[in-house]
N, C-alpha and C positions, 0 to 999 in steps of 0.2 A: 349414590345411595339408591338404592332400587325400591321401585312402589311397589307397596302390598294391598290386595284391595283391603276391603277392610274386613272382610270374612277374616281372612287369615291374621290379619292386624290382631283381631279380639282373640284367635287361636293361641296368639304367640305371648300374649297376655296374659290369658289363664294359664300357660302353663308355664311363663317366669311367677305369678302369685303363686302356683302351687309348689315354687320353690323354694317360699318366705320360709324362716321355722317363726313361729310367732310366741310370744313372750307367754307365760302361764299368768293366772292371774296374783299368784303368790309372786311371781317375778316384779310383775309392774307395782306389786304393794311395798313389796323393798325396798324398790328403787326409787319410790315418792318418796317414803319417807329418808332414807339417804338424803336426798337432794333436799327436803324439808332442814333435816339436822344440819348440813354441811352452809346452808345458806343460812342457819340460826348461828352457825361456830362463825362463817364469814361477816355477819353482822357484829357480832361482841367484839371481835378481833378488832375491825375498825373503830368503833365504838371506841375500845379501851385505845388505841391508836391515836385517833382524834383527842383525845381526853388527855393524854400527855402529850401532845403536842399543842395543844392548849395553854397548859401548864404551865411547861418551860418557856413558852412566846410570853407569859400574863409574867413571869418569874423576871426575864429579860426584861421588859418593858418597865418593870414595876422597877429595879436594878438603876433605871436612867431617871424615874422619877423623883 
């Protein structure tokens, strides 16, 4: 690996950042809320998951009592 001093270090820097494309702010407002919905859809899922398997254990159990 060869050393750069660090002039060139910070050269070579700016111009990989200047390579970013960067998200709009309509972009990142999307994509919260996505991630917001998907983790609300992921929560019910398990929810309702839990909740029957609840059921059938308390169903069984109760079956032997």
């Amino acid at each position: 690996m060869a050393i750069t001093n660090p002039i060139q270090f910070i050269q070579q820097v700016r111009a990989e950042v200047s390579k970013v494309v960067w998200p709009t702010r309509r972009e990142v407002l999307l994509t919260t809320v996505m991630v917001f919905i998907m983790a609300a859809l992921t929560a019910v899922f398990f929810a309702l998951v839990d909740l029957g398997i609840r059921s059938g254990l308390q169903a069984v159990l109760g079956a032997f009592n």
